[in-house]
Every structure is written in C-alpha cells, then in structure tokens.
C-alpha positions, -999 to +999 in steps of 0.1 A: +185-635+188+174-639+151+161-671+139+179-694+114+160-706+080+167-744+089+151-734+125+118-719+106+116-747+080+124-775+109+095-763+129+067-758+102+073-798+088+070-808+124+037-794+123+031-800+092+041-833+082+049-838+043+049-800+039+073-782+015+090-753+024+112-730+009+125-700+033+144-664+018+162-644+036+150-614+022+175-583+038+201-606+046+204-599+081+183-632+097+152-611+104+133-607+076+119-640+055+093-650+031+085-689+035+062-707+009+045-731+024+030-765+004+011-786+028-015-813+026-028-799+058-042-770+039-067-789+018-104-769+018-089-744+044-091-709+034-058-684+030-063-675+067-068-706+080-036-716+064-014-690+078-025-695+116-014-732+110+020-720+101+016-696+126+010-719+148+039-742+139+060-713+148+054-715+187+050-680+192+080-668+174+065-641+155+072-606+165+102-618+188+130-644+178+113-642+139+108-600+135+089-606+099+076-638+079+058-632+043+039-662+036+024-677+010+005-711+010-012-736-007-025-767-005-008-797-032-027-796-064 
C-alpha cells in the first residue's frame, strides 16, 4: 500500500519537532515524492547526516510502503 503525503509529513515533524515540510507527489500515483525538509535538528550536521534523520523518521518505510523519496534539506538560516 502506497503512503499518503500527510502520513510522510506527520512522521518527519514527530521526529523532528518544529521542522517544515513540504511533500510532491511527483508521478501522481502515491509512490514517488520529493519532500524538502527545514529542521532545526539539522544545525552543523552535514547533507548525510541530515537525510538519515529523516530517514530515520520514516521508520523503515523506504523501499516498501514509500517506493521513492527525493530529499532536500536544510537547516533554518
């Protein structure tokens, strides 16, 4: 079963409180998304490190109820 955008956003601000989010759909079809991800979390954490905190947010999704995820982060400026 494909994940919902409200399902990926919900999860990543429960991880990361105060985070912003913003989630495409980028086919259409509830597989395929790109998220960019705001979070004071990231502060003087590299791009990597970043990603395996929203990875991490995620539960394990990735690769089964989520098929793809492009993500771009940042930290607040």
């Amino acid at each position: 079963m494909a994940m919902q955008a409200q399902e990926i956003e919900r999860l990543i601000v429960e991880a990361l409180p105060g985070a912003t989010v913003t989630i495409r759909d980028l086919a259409g079809d509830g597989d395929h998304y790109a998220a960019h991800v705001e979070a004071p979390q990231f502060a003087g954490k590299n791009r990597v490190q970043q990603h395996k905190l929203v990875y991490s947010a995620l539960g394990g999704r990735m690769g089964g109820e989520l098929h793809a995820l492009q993500l771009t982060t940042q930290a607040p400026t």
